[in-house]
C-alpha positions as CSV (number, residue, x, y, z in Angstrom):
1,X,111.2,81.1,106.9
2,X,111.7,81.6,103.1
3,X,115.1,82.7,103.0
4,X,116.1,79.8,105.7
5,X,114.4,77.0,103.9
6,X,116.2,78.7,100.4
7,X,119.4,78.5,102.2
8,X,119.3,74.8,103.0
9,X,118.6,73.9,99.5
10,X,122.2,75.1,98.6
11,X,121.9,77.3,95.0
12,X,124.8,76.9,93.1
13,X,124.1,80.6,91.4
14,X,122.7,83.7,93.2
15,X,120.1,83.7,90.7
16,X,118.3,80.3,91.0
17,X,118.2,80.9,94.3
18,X,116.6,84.6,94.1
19,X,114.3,82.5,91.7
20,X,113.0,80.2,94.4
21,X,112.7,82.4,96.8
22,X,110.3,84.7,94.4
23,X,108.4,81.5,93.7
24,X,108.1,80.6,97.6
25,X,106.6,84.0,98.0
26,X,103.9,84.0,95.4
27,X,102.8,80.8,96.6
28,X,102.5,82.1,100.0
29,X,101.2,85.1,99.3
30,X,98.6,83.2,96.9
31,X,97.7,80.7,99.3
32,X,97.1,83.6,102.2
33,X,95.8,86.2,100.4
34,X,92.9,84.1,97.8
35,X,92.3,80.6,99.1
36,X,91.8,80.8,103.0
37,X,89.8,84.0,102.7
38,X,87.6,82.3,99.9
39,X,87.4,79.2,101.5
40,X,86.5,80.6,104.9
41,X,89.1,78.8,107.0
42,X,90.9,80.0,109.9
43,X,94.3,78.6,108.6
44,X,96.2,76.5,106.1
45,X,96.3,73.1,107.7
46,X,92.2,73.3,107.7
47,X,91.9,74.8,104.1
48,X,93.9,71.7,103.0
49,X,91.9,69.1,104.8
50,X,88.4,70.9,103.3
51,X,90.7,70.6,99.5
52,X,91.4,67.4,100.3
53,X,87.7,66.1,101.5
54,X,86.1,67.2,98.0
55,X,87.5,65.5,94.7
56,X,89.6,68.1,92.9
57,X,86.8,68.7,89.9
58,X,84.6,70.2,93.0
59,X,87.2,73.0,93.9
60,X,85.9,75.4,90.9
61,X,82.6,74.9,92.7
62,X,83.8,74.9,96.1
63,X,86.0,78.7,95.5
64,X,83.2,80.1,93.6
65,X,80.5,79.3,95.9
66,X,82.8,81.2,98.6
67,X,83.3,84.0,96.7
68,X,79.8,84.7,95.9
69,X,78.9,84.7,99.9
């Protein structure tokens, strides 16, 4: 999905493009591997609506409550 998504955006150099892709993969990897576990939730679409419920200054709380349990 990375490398398809990459290719549609249409790099002009090899390198920006092996740039995005790294970037696309530590946000994935971050978002699958710390918040949904933390947060409890079975997948992404419901860890973003519980994000999106709370006001942002809550999220500290929210994550570190999570991790504590």
């Amino acid at each position: 999905m990375i490398d398809f998504t990459t290719l549609i955006e249409d790099y002009r150099r090899k390198s920006s493009m092996q740039i995005s892709i790294m970037k696309k993969i530590f946000f994935f990897m971050f978002v699958n591997t710390l918040l949904i576990p933390i947060l409890a939730t079975t997948g992404l679409n419901e860890t973003l609506k519980k994000l999106n419920k709370d006001k942002i200054l809550n999220w500290p709380n929210i994550i570190s409550a999570q991790l504590m349990a």
